[in-house]
VOKOL-324811 format. One line per field, with one value per residue (C-alpha): residue in one letter; chain; x, y, z. Coordinates in nm, 4 decimals, decimal comma. Each point is the difference from the previous one (the first is absolute). Layout:
N
r <- c(a_...)
c <- c(A_...)
east <- c(X_...)
north <- c(Y_...)
up <- c(Z_...)
//
This chain:
240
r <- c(x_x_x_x_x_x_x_x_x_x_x_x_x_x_x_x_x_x_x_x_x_x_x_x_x_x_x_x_x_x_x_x_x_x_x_x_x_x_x_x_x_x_x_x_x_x_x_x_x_x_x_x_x_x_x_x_x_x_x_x_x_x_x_x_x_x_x_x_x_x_x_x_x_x_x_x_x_x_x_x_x_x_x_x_x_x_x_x_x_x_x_x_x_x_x_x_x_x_x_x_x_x_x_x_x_x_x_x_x_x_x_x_x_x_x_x_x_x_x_x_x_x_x_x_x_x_x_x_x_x_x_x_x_x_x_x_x_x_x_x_x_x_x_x_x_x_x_x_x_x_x_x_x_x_x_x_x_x_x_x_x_x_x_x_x_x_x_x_x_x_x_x_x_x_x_x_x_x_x_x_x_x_x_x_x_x_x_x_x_x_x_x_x_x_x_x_x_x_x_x_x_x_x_x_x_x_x_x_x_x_x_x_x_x_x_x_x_x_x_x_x_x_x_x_x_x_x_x_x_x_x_x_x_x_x_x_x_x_x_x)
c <- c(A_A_A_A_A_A_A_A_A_A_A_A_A_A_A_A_A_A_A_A_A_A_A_A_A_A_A_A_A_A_A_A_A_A_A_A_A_A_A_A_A_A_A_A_A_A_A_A_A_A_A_A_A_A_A_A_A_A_A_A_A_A_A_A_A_A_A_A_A_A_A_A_A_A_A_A_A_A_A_A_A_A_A_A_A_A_A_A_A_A_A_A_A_A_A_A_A_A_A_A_A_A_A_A_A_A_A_A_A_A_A_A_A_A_A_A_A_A_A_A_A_A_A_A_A_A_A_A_A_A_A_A_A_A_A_A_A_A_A_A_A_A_A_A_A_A_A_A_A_A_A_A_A_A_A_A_A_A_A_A_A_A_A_A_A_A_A_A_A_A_A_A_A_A_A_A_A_A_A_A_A_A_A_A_A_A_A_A_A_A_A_A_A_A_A_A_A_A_A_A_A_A_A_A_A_A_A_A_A_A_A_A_A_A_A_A_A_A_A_A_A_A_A_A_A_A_A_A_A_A_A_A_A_A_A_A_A_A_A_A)
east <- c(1,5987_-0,1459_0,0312_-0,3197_-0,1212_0,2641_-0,1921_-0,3071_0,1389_0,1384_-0,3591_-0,1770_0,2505_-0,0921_-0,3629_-0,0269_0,2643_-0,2551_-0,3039_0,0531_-0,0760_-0,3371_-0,0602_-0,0818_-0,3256_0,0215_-0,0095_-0,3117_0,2056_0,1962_0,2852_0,0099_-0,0174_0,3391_0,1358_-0,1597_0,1841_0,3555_-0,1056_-0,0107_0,2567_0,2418_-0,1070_0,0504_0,3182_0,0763_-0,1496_0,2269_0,2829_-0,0618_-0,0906_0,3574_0,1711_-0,1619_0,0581_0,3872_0,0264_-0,1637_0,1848_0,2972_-0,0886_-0,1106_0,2901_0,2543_-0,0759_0,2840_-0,0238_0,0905_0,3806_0,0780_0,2998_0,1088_-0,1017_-0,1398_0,2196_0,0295_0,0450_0,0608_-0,1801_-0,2245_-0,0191_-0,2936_-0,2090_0,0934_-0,0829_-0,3335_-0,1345_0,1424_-0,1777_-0,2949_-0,1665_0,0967_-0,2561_-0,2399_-0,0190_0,0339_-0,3431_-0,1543_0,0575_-0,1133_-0,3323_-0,0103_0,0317_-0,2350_-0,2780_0,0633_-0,0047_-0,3559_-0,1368_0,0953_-0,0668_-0,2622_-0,2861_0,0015_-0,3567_-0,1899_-0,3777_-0,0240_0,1817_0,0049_0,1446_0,1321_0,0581_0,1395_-0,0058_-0,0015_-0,2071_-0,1779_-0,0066_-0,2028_-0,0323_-0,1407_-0,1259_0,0851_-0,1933_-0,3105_-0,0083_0,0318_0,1656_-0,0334_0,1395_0,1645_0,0339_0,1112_-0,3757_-0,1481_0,2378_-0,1365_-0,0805_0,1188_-0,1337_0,1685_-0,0613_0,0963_0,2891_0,0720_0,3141_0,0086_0,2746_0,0270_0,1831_0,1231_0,1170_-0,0255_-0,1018_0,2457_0,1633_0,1102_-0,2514_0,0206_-0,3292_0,0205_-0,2523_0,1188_-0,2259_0,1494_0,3569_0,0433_0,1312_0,0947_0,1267_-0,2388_0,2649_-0,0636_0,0691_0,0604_-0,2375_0,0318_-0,1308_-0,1586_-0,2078_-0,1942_-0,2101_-0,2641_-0,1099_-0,2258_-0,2794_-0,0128_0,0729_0,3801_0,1181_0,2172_0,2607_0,2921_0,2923_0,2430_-0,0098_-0,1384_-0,1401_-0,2443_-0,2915_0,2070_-0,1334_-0,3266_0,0566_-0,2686_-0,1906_-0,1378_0,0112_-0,3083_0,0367_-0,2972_-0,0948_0,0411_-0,4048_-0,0313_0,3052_-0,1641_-0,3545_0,2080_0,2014_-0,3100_-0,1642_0,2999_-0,0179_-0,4152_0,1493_0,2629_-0,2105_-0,1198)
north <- c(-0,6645_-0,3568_-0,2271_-0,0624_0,3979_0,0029_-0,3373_0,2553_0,3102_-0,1930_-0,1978_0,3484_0,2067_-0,2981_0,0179_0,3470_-0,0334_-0,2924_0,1833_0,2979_-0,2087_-0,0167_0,4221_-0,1038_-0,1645_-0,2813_0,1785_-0,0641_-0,0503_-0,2640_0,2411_0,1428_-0,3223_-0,0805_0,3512_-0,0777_-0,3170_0,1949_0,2240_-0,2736_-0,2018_0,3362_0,0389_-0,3751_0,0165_0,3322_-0,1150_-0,2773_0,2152_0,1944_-0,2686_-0,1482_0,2685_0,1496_-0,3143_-0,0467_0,3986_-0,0715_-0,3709_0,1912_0,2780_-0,2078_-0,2760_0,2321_0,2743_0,1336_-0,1857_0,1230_-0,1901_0,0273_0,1566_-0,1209_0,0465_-0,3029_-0,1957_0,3044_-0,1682_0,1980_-0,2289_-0,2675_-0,1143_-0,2130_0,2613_0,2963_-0,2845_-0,0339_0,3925_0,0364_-0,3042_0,0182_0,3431_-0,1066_-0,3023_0,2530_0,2152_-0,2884_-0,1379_0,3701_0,0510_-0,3164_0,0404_0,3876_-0,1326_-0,2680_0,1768_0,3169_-0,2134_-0,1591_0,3520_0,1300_-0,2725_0,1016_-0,2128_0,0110_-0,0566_0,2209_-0,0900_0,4570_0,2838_0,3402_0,2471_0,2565_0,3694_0,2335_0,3656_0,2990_-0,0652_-0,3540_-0,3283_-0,0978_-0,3193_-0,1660_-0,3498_-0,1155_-0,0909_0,0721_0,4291_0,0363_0,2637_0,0975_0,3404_0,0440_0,3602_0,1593_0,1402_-0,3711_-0,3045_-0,2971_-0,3476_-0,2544_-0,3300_-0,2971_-0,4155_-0,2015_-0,3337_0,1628_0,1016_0,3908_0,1896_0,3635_0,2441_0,2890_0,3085_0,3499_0,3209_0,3207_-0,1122_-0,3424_-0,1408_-0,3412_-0,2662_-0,1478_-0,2667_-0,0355_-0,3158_-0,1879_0,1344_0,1294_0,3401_0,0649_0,3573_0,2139_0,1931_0,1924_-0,1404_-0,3348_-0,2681_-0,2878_-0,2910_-0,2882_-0,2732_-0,0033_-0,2906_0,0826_-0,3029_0,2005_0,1569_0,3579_0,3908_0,0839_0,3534_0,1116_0,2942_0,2094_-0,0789_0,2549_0,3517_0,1697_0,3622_0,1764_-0,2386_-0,3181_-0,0766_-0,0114_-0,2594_-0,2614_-0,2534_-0,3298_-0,3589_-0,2122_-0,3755_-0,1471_-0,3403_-0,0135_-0,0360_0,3478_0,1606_-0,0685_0,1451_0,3078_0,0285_0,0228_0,2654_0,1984_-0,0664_0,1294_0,3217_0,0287_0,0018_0,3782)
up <- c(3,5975_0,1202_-0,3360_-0,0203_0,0169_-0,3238_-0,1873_0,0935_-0,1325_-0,3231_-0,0752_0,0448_-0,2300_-0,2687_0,0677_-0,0856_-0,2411_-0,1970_0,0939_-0,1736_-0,3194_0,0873_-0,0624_-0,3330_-0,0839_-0,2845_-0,3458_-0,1554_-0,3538_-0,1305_-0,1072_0,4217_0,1401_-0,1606_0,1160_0,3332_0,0403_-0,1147_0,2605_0,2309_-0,0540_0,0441_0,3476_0,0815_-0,1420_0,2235_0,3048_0,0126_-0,0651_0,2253_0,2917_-0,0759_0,0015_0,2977_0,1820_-0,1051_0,1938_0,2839_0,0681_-0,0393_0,2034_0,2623_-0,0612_0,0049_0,2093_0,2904_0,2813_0,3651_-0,0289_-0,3699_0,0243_-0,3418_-0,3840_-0,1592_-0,2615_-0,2532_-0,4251_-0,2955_-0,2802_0,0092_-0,4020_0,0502_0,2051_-0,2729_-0,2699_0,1613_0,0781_-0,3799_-0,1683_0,2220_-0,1366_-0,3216_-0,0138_0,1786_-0,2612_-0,2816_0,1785_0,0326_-0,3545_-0,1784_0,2267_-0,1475_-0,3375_0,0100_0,1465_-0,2605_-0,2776_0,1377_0,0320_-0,3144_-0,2182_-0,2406_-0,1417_-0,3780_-0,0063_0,2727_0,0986_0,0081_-0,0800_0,2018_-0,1341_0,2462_-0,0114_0,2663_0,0047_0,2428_0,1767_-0,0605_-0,1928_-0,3526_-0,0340_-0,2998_-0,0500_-0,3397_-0,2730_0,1746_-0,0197_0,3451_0,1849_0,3815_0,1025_0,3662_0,0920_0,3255_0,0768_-0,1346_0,0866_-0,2555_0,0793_-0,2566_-0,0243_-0,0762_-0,0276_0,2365_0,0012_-0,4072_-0,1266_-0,0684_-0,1364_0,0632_-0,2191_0,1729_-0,1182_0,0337_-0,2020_0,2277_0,2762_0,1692_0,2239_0,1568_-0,0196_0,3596_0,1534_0,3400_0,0814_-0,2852_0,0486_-0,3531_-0,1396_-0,3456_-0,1150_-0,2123_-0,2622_-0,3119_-0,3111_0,1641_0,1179_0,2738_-0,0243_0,2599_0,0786_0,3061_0,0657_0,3270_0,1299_0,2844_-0,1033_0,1977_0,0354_-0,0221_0,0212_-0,2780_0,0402_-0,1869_0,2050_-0,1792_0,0846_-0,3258_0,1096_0,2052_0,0261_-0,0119_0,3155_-0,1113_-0,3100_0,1181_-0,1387_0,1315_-0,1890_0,0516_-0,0638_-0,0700_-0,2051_-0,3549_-0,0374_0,2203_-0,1679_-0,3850_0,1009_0,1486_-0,3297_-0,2345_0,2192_-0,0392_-0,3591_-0,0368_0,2207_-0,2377_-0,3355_-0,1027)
//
């Protein structure tokens, strides 16, 4: 292969390499954006990897391949203390890097705000969600024949506290790249703050039954003026 068909073949392996990245839309959440970016910065990190070592085969492939008169086998060594030194120290910082990114970013999603602008309290079940807005009487039922729409304020910090009443279920907004286990007798807590108003699909992403597949329910981001006359509607509904 011509050296510049392999410059070719090693910009398009990175290209795809960096452009799978871009599958992912930008979370429209604070708490995504940050898992987003972890995301990210993993697939940098492996698409240089993998150009280098991709690269260091094919030079030597191509460096040292058998030649028409090679009638001899190259210098042959049994240790080179500086190379093992290297492929042993090398990984070492990889994975030093890897995991003081991991860390970092879990502690940013996890961290919980003592003083929450809303609380939702959530409920899993076979099959479908409760979810109650505190302090306010409000309770919206998601059932497999009637998947609910939830409303929630916009650019406001809202913790959710998920748990479940048979089986475990998982709370999973793909959009905003969270997922926090539903489980009996326990409850999960975390702050999502949704910065773009907007329809996201919510889903149980742990197998729970028969109609798992049909554990629905959409979350509508709206602003905090629309969200507040939607909440005392619900509350007039609610009153006997």
């Amino acid at each position: 292969m011509k050296p510049h068909r392999r410059r070719l073949l090693l910009v398009a392996c990175l290209g795809v390499a960096l452009g799978s990245t871009g599958c992912v839309g930008v979370p429209p959440d604070t708490q995504g954006r940050d898992v987003k970016g972890l995301y990210d910065f993993f697939t940098y990190f492996a698409a240089v990897i993998f150009v280098i070592t991709a690269g260091l085969i094919a030079w030597s492939i191509i460096r040292y391949r058998k030649k028409p008169d090679d009638d001899e086998l190259p210098p042959q060594f049994q240790k080179h203390i500086p190379l093992e030194i290297a492929w042993f120290a090398i990984p070492q910082v990889i994975v030093i890097i890897l995991f003081i990114a991991s860390t970092l970013t879990l502690s940013s999603v996890n961290k919980l705000d003592p003083n929450p602008d809303m609380t939702l309290n959530v409920t899993g079940f076979q099959w479908g969600w409760n979810f109650g807005y505190a302090d306010s009487g409000v309770t919206i039922h998601s059932t497999p024949d009637q998947n609910a729409t939830i409303y929630l304020p916009e650019d406001q910090t809202i913790e959710f506290r998920i748990t479940s009443q048979d089986v475990i279920h998982s709370f999973y907004l793909p959009a905003l790249l969270s997922k926090r286990d539903a489980i009996p007798g326990h409850t999960n807590r975390i702050d999502l703050n949704i910065t773009d108003p907007g329809t996201y699909v919510g889903r149980c992403a742990e197998y729970c039954g028969l109609f798992h597949n049909r554990m629905s329910f959409d979350v509508k981001v709206v602003s905090d003026g629309e969200f507040q006359s939607w909440l005392a509607q619900q509350q007039q509904q609610a009153q006997p």
